[in-house]
C-alpha positions in Angstrom: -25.0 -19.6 -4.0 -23.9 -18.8 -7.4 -21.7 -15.7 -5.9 -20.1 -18.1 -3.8 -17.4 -19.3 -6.3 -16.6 -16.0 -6.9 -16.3 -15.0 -3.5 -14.1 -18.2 -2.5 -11.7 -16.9 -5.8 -12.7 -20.0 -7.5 -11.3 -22.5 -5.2 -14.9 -24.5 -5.5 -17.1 -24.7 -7.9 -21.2 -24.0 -7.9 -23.5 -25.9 -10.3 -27.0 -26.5 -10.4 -28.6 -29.6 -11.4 -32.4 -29.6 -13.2 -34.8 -31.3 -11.1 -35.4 -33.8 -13.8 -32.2 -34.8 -14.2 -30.9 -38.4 -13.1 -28.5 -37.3 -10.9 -31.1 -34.6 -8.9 -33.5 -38.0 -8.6 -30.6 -40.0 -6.8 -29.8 -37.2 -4.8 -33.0 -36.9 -3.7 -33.2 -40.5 -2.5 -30.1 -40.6 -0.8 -30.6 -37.4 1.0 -34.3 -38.4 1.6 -35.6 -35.1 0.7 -39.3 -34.5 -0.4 -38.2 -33.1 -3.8 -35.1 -31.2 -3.7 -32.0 -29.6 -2.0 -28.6 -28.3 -1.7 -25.4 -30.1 -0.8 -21.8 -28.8 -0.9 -19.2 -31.5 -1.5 -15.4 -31.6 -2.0 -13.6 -34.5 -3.2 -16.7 -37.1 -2.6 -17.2 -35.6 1.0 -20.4 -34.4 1.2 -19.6 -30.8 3.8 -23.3 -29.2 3.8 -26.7 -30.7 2.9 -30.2 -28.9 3.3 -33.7 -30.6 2.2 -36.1 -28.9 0.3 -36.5 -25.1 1.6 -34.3 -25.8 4.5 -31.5 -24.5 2.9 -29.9 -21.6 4.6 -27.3 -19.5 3.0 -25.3 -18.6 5.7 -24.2 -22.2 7.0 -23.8 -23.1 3.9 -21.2 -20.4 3.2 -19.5 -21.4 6.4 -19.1 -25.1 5.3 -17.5 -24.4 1.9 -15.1 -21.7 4.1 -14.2 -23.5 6.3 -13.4 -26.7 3.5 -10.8 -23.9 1.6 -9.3 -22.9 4.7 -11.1 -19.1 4.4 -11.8 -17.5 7.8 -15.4 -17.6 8.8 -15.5 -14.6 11.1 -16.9 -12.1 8.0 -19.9 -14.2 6.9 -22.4 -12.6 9.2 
């Protein structure tokens, strides 16, 4: 994921949040994940979430295309 910013010329932005943080906890809970995940937002809207391992790379690169208006044929 951390390529991703890079590959989308900077039009989003990837961060990662520690697990102990206050902001991964209420994520957690409003997700109801077991203990962690990934989501991709833009503007407040929430365009990708994945619980725990369930993350997969490839729809998640697809949602955060498809949100900069990039092509999605070349992901695979």
């Amino acid at each position: 994921m951390r390529g991703l910013s890079a590959e989308l010329h900077g039009q989003i932005r990837v961060r990662t949040v520690e697990h102990l943080d206050p902001e991964a906890k209420r994520a957690v809970e409003r997700f109801k994940w077991d203990s962690h995940g990934l989501v991709i937002t833009r503007e407040g809207r929430v365009l990708y979430t994945a619980s725990d391992h369930r993350a997969n790379a490839y729809d998640a690169l697809v949602a955060a295309k498809r949100a900069v208006g990039e092509p999605t044929d070349d992901c695979r």
